[in-house]
LOGUMI-310369 format. One record per residue (C-alpha): z negated, x, y; residue in three letters; residue number from 1. Coordinates in steps of 0.05 Angstrom, whole numbers, plus 32768, in hexadecimal, padded with zeros to 4 digits. Example, Ala and Ser with C-alpha at 12.3 -4.5 7.8 and 13.67 -1.06 7.14 Angstrom:
# residues 2
    zz    xx    yy  res    n
  7F64  80F6  7FA6  ALA    1
  7F71  8111  7FEB  SER    2
//
This chain:
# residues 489
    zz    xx    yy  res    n
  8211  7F31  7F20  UNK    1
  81EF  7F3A  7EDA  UNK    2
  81D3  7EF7  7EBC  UNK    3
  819D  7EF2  7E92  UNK    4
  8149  7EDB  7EA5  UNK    5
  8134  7ED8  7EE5  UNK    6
  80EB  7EEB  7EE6  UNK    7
  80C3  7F25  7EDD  UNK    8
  80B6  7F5A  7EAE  UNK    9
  8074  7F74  7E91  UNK   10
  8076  7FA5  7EC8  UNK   11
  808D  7F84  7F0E  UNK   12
  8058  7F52  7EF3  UNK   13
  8024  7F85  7EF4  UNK   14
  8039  7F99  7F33  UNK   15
  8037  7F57  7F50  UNK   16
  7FF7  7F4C  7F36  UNK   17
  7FD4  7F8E  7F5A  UNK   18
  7FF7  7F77  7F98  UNK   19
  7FD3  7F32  7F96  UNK   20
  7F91  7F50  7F87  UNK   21
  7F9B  7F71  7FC1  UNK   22
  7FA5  7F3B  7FF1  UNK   23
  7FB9  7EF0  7FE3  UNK   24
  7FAE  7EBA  7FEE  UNK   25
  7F91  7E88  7FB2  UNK   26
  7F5F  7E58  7FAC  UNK   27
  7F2C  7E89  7F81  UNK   28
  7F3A  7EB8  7FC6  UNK   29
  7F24  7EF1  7F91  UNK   30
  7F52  7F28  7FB1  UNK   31
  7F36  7F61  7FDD  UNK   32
  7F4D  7F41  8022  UNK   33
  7F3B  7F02  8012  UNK   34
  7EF7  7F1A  8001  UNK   35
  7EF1  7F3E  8040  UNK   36
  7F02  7EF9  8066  UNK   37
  7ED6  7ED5  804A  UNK   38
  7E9C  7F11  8058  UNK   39
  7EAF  7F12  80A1  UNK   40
  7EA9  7EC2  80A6  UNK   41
  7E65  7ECA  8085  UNK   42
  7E47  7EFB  80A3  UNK   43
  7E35  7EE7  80E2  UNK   44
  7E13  7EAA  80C4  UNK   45
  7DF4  7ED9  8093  UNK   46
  7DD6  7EFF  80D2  UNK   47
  7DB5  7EC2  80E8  UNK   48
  7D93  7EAF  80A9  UNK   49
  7D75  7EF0  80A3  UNK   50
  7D5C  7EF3  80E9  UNK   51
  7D3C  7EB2  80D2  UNK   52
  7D29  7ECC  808E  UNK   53
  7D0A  7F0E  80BA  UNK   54
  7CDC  7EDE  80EB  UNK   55
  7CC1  7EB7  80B3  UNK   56
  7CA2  7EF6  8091  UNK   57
  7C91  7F0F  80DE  UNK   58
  7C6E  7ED0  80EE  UNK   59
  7C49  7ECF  80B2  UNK   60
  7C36  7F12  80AE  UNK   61
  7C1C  7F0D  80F9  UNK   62
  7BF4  7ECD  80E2  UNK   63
  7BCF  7EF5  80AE  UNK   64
  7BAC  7F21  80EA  UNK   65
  7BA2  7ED4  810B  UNK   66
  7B7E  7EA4  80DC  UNK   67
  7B39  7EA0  80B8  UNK   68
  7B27  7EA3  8073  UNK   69
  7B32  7E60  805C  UNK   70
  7B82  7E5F  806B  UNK   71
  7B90  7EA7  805F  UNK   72
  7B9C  7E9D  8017  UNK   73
  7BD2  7E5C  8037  UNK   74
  7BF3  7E9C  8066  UNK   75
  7BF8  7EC6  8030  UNK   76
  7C19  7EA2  8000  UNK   77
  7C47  7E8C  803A  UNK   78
  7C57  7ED3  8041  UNK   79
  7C60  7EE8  7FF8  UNK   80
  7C96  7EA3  8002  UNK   81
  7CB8  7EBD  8039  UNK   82
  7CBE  7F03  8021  UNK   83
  7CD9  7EEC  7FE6  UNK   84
  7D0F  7EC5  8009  UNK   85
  7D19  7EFF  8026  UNK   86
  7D24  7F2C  7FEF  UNK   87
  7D50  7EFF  7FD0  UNK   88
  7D80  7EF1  8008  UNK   89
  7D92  7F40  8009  UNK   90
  7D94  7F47  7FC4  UNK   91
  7DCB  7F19  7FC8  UNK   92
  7DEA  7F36  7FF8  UNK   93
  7DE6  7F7A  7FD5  UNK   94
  7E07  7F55  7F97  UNK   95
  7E3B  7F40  7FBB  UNK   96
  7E51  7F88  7FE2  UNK   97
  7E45  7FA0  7F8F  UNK   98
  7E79  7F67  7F80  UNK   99
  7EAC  7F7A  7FB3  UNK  100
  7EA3  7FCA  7FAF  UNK  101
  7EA8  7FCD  7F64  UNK  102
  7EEC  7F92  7F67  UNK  103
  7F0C  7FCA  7F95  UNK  104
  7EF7  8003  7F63  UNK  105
  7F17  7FE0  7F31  UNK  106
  7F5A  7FD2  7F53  UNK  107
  7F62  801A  7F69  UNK  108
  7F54  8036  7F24  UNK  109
  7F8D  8004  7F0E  UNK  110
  7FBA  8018  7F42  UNK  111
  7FA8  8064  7F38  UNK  112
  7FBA  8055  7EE7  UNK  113
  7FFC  803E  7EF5  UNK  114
  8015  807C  7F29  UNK  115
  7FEF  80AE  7F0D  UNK  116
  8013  80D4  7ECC  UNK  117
  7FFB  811A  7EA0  UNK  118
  802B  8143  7EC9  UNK  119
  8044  8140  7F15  UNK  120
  808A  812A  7EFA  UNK  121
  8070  80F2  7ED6  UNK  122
  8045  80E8  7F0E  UNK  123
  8081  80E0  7F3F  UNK  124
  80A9  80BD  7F10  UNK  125
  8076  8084  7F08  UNK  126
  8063  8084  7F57  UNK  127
  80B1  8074  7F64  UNK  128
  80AF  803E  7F2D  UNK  129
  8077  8023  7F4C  UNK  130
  8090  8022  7F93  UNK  131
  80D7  800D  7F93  UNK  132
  80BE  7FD5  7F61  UNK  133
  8096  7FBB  7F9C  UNK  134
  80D4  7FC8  7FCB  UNK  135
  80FF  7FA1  7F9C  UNK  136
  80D0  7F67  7F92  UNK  137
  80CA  7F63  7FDB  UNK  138
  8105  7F30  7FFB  UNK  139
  8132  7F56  802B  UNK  140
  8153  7F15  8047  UNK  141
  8128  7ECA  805C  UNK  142
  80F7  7EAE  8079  UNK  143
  80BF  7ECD  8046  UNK  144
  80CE  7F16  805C  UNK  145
  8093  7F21  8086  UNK  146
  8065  7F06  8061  UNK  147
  8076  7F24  8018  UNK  148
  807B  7F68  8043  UNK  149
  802D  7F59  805C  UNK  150
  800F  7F53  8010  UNK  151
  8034  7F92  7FF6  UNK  152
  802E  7FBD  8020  UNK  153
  7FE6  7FD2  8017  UNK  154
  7FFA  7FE9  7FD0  UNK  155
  8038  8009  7FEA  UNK  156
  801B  8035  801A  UNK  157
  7FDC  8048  7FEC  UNK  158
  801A  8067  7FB6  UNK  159
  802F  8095  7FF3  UNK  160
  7FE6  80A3  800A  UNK  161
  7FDB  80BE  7FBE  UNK  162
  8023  80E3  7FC5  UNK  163
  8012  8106  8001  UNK  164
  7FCC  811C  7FED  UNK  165
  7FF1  8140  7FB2  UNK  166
  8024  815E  7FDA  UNK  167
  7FFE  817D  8014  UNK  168
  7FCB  819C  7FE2  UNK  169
  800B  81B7  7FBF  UNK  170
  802F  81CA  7FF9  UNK  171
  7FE1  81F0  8011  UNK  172
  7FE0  81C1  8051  UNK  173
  7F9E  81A4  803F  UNK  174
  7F62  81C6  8058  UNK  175
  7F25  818F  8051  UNK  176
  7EF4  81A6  8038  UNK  177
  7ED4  8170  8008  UNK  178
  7F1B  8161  7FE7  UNK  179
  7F25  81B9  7FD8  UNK  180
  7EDA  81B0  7FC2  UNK  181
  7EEC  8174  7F95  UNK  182
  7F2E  8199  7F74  UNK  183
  7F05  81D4  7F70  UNK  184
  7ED1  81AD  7F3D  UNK  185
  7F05  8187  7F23  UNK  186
  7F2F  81CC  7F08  UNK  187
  7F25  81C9  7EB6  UNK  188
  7F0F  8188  7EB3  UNK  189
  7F34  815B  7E84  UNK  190
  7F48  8112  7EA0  UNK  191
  7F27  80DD  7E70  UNK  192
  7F19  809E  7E82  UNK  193
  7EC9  8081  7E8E  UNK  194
  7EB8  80CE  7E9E  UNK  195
  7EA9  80EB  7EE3  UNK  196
  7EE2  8112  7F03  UNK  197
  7EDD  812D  7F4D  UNK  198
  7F24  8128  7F5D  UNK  199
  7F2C  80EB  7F48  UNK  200
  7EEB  80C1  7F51  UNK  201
  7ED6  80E1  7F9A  UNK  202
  7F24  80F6  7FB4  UNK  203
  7F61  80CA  7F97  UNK  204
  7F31  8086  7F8F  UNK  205
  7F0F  808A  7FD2  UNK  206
  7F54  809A  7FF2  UNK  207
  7F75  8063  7FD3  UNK  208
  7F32  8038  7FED  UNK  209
  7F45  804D  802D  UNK  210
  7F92  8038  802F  UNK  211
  7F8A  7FF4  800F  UNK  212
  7F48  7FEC  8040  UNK  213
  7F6B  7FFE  807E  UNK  214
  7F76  7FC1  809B  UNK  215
  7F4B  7F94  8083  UNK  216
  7F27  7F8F  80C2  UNK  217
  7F61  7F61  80D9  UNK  218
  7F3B  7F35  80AF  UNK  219
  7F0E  7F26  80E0  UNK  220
  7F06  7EE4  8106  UNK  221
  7F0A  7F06  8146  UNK  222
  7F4B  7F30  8127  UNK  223
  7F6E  7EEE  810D  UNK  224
  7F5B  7EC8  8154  UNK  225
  7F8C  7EF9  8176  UNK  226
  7FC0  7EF3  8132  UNK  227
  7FBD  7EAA  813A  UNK  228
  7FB4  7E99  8186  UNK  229
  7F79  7E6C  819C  UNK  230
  7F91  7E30  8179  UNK  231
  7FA0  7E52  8137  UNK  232
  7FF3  7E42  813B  UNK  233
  8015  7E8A  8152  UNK  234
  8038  7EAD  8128  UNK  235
  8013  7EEE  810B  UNK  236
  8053  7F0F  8105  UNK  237
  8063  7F16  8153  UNK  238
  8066  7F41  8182  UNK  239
  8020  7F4D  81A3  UNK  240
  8013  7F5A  81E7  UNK  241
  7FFE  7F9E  81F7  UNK  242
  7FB6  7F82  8209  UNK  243
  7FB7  7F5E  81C6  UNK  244
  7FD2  7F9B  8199  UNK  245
  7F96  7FC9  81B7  UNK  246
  7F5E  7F90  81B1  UNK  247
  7F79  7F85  8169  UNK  248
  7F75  7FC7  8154  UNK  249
  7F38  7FD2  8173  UNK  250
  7F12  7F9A  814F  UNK  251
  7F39  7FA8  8109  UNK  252
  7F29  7FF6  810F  UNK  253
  7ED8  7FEB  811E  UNK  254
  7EDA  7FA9  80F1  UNK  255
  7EF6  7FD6  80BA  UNK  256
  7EC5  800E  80C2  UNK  257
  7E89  7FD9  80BA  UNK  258
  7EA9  7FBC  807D  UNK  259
  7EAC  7FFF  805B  UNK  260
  7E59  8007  8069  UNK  261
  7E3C  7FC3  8068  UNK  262
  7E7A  7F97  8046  UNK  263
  7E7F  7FC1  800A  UNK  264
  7E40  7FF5  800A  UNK  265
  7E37  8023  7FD5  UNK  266
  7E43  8014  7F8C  UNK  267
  7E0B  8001  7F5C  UNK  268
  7DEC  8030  7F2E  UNK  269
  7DE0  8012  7EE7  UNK  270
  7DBD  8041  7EBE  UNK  271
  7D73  8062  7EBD  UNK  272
  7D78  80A4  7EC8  UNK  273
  7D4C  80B4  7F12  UNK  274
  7D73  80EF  7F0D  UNK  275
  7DBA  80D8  7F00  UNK  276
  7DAA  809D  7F32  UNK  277
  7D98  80D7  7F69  UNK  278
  7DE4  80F5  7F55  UNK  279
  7E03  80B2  7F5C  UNK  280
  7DEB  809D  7F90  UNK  281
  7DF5  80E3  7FBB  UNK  282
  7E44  80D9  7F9E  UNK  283
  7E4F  8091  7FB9  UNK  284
  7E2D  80A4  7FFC  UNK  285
  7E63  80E6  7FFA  UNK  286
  7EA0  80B5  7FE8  UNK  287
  7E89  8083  801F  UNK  288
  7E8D  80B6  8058  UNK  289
  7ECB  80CC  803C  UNK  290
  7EEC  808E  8041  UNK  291
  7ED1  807D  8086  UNK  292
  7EE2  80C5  809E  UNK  293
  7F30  80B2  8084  UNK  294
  7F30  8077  80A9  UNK  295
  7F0E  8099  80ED  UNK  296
  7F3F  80CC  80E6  UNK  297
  7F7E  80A4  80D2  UNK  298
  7F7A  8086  8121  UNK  299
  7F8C  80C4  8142  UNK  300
  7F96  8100  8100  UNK  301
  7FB4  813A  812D  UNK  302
  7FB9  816B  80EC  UNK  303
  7F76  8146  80C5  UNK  304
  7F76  811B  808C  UNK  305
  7F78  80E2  80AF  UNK  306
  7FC5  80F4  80A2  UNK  307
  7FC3  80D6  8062  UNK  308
  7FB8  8096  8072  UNK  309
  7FDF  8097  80BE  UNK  310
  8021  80B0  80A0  UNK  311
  802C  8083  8065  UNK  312
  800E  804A  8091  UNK  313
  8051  8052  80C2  UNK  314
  8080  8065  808D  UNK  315
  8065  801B  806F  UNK  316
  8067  7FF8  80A9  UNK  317
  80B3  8005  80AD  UNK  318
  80C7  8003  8063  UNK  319
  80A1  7FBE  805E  UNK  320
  80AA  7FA5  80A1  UNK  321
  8083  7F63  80B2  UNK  322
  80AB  7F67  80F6  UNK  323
  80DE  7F22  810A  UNK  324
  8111  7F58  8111  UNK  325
  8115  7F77  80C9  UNK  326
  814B  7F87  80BA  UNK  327
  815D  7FA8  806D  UNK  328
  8190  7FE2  8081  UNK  329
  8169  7FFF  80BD  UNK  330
  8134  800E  807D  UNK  331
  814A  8062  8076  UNK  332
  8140  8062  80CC  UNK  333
  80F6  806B  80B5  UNK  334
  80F8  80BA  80AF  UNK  335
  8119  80B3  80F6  UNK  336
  80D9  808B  810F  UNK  337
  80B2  80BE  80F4  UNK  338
  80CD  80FD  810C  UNK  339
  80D4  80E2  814D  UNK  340
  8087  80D7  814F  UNK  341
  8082  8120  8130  UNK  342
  80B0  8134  817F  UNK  343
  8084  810A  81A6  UNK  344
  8044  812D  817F  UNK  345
  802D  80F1  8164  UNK  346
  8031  8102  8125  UNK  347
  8026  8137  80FA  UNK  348
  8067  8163  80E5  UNK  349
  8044  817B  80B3  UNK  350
  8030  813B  808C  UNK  351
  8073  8119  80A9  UNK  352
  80A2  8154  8082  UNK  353
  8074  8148  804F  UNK  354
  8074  8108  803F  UNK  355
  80CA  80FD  804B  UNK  356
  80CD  813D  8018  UNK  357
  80B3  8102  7FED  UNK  358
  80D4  80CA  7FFA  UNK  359
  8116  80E6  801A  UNK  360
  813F  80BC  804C  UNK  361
  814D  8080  8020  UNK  362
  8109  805E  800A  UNK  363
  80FE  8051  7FC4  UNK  364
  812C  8011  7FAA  UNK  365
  8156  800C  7FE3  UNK  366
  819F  7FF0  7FCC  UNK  367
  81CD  802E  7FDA  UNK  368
  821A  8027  7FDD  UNK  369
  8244  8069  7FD4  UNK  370
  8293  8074  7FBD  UNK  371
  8283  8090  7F7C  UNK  372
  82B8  80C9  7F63  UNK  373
  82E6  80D2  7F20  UNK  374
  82EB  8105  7EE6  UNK  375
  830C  8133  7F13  UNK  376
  82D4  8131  7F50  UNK  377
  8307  8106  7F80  UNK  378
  82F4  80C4  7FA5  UNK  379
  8301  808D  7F83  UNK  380
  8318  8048  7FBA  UNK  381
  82EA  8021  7FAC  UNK  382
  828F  8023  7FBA  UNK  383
  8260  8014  7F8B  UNK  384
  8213  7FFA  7F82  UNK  385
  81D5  802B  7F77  UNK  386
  818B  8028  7F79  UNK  387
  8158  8066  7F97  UNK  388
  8129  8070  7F59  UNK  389
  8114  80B8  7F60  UNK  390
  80E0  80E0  7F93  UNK  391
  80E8  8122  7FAC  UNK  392
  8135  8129  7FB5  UNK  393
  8155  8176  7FBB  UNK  394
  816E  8156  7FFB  UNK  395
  8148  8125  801E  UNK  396
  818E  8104  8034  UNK  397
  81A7  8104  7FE9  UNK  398
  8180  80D3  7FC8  UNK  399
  8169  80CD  7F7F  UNK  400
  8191  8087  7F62  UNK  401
  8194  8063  7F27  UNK  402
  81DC  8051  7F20  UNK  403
  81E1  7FFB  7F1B  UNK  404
  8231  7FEE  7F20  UNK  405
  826A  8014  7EF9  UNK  406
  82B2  8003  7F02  UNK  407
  829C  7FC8  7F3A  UNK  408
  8272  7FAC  7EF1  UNK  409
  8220  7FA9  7EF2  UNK  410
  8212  7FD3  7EBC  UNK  411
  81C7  7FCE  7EA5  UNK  412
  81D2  8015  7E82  UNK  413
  81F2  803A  7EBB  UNK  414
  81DD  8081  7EC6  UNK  415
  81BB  80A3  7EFA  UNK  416
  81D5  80C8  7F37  UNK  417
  81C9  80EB  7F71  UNK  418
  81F5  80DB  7FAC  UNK  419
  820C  80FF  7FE1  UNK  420
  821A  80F6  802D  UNK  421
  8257  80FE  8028  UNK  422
  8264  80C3  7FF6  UNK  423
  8229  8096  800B  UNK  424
  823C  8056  8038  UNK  425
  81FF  8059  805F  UNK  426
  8220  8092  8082  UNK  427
  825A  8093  80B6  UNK  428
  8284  80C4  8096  UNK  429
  827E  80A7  804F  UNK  430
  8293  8060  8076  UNK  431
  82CD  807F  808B  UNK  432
  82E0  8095  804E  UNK  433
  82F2  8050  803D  UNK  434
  8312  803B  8080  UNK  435
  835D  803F  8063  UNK  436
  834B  800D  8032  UNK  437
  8367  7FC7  803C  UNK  438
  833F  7F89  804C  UNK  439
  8355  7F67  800C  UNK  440
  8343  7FA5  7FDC  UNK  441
  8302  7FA6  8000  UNK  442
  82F8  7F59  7FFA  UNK  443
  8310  7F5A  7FAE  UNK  444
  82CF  7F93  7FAB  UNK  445
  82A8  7F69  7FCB  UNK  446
  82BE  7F33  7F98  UNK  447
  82A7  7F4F  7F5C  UNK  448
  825A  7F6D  7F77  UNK  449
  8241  7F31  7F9A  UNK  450
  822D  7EEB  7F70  UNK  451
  823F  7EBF  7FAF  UNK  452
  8279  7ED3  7FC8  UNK  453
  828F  7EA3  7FFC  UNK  454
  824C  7EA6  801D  UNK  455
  824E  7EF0  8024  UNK  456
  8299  7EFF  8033  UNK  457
  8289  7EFD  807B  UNK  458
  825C  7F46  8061  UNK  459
  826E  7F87  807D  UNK  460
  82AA  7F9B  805A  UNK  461
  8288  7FDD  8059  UNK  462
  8245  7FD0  8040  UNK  463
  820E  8006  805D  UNK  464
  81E6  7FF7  8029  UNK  465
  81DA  7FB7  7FF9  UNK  466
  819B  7F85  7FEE  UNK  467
  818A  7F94  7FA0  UNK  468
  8158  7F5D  7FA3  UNK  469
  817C  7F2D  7F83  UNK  470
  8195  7F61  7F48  UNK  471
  814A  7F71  7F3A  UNK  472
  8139  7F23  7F2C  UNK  473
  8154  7F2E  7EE9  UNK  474
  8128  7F4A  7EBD  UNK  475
  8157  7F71  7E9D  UNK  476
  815E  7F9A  7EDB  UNK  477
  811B  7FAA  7EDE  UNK  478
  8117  7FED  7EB6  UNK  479
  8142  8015  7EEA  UNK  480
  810E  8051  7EDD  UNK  481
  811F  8069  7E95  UNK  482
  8143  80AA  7E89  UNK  483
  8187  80A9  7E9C  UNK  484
  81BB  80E7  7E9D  UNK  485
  81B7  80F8  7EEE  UNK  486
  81FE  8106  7F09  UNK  487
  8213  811F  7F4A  UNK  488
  823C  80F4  7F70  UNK  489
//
């Protein structure tokens, strides 16, 4: 195993930093679920002191039809009291749905900066740095699995949602109409930063909105009451009873929906202009229904847009698996889940072939083992370690790798490669490959690619795949996106 720091770079801290203002859990509670919580605890308390707040100004305006002279002047200023209270109490409400709304805004335009390049290959090639960092920082073995899957995967699934926008508009698959209106205003319009772009502001932001808002309605006390059982001690992570899987998504869905409108609102106009305040206003109400109409849609999409949230949602929930039975290799069996809900028309095939033309089998940072070949294009006997890095493989079963062993040594300057089925453990005929191997060659391989030896020996000799969490630590082994000279293998 390479030595060196354990720790972070620059980078994986910048992911881990968007993935905690996401959700967390802290004692500032400043990230967007936490928020959310603490909205949903206060509301319905909120709701009570403005009914209270509403029959104070009802009772005194009703007095001011009831008394004489003499205390009218009493009534009134009772009322002018009341209605003041009044005011005040929603203008502090309003503050804080400008608080949260404009928090979010922020965090998406960070997480659009760091996926979003000046040309669709830079685009892809910073959308695959950015998710296989959060695969690798995610542990693929302990006790912490589920709940380090539970934070990122918000972020994770808003990268594909952005993905798959781009590549059903390329592929001509997408036929709303406010997004072709929004790339149709957007066409000559330069990109710069703190001016107005449709594509961007009302499509890309709204939609990633949407993916990191999608379940924050399990936020909800009446959400975490079936999470947590009546006395607050079940696990989250189980299996739910079929009554308590539909009442949970029930409440989350219609909890989610009323967050969007009432949680959040519409964002705050700061200048003077009647006019541009008329225009602003008209463009948050447009980028509020859009949102909502994703998240109405995303429950049952058929061929809508509700696609782009529904299809990177399940794609997510496999790749970052908060289930008790995760287990690492059965990762690339994702594309299988999918395209089996595509033959039970579930899903779209449309937005399903879409979105694995993306990612191909093998999800971005997965640890891939393959026999790599000599000079003269022959086997050599022995497997070695790899890393997906690269979107949009020729062939979805050939992925994209950076290469991270040469001659059974970690080499932080391998090359890149892309490997084929024929040479790549996870399949059957690449396994058997290796089969006339002896145990003790395999075990001397073994040896020399894992840092604790005796504790893993027991391994299959034939690795599937490999766990490249422990690799990444270093920070060193961070920068697996650079160029690199891509070999086929």
């Amino acid at each position: 195993m390479t030595l060196g720091a354990i720790g972070k770079s620059t980078y994986s801290k910048l992911v881990s930093s968007l993935i905690s203002r996401i959700k967390d859990n802290t004692v500032v509670a400043d990230s967007i679920y936490e928020r959310a919580t603490l909205y949903f605890q206060q509301v319905v308390d909120q709701q009570a002191d403005k009914l209270e707040l509403e029959q104070q100004v009802f009772l005194f305006e009703n007095r001011q039809q009831q008394v004489g002279k003499r205390d009218l002047a009493l009534v009134e200023r009772n009322l002018q009291q009341a209605q003041a209270e009044m005011q005040s109490f929603q203008q502090a409400r309003t503050e804080e749905a400008y608080g949260r709304i404009a928090a979010l805004k922020v965090l998406c335009n960070d997480i659009l900066k760091l996926c979003q390049g000046e040309s669709v290959e830079e685009t892809n090639i910073l959308s695959a740095k950015l998710l296989g960092s959060i695969q690798l920082l995610s542990p693929t073995e302990g006790k912490q699995i589920a709940l380090s899957n539970q934070k990122s995967k918000h972020l994770y699934k808003a990268i594909l949602s952005l993905r798959l926008l781009d590549k059903l508009i390329a592929d001509g698959e997408l036929n709303n109409a406010y997004i072709l209106q929004r790339i149709a205003d957007s066409n000559g319009k330069k990109l710069l930063v703190g001016e107005y772009h449709p594509f961007r502001d009302d499509v890309q932001i709204p939609l990633l909105m949407a993916a990191l808002l999608q379940d924050i309605g399990s936020c909800h006390p009446d959400a975490l009451a079936i999470l947590h059982g009546p006395d607050g001690s079940a696990d989250e992570f189980r299996v739910l009873e079929n009554d308590e899987r539909m009442a949970l998504l029930q409440i989350s869905h219609r909890e989610c929906l009323k967050y969007v409108t009432y949680g959040l609102g519409l964002d705050k106009y700061g200048g003077n202009s009647r006019e541009e305040r008329d225009q602003f206003v008209k463009l948050e109400n447009d980028r509020q229904q859009f949102v909502l109409s994703l998240l109405k849609n995303a429950v049952k999409p058929d061929h809508g847009i509700g696609n782009l949230l529904k299809i990177p949602q399940i794609y997510t929930s496999v790749v970052l698996s908060t289930k008790a039975n995760f287990a690492y290799e059965t990762l690339p069996k994702v594309v299988l889940v999918l395209e089996k809900g595509v033959e039970k028309g579930v899903y779209s095939k449309v937005a399903v072939d879409a979105l694995v033309a993306i990612t191909g089998v093998f999800p971005q940072g997965f640890g891939i083992t393959y026999i790599p070949k000599d000079s003269d294009r022959q086997d050599l006997d022995r497997y070695e370690y790899a890393i997906v890095t690269g979107l949009y493989p020729a062939d979805i079963r050939q992925p994209i790798c950076r290469m991270v062993t040469r001659n059974l040594t970690y080499n932080v300057s391998a090359q890149g490669c892309i490997i084929g089925v024929e040479n790549n453990l996870y399949y059957p005929q690449a396994r058997k490959k290796l089969e006339r191997i002896s145990e003790d060659r395999l075990l001397e391989i073994l040896s020399q690619l894992v840092s604790n030896f005796e504790e893993r020996k027991k391994m299959p000799l034939l690795p599937k795949c490999w766990h490249p969490d422990e690799y990444f630590s270093f920070v060193k082994n961070q920068n697996l996106w650079n160029k690199v000279i891509m070999n086929n293998n």
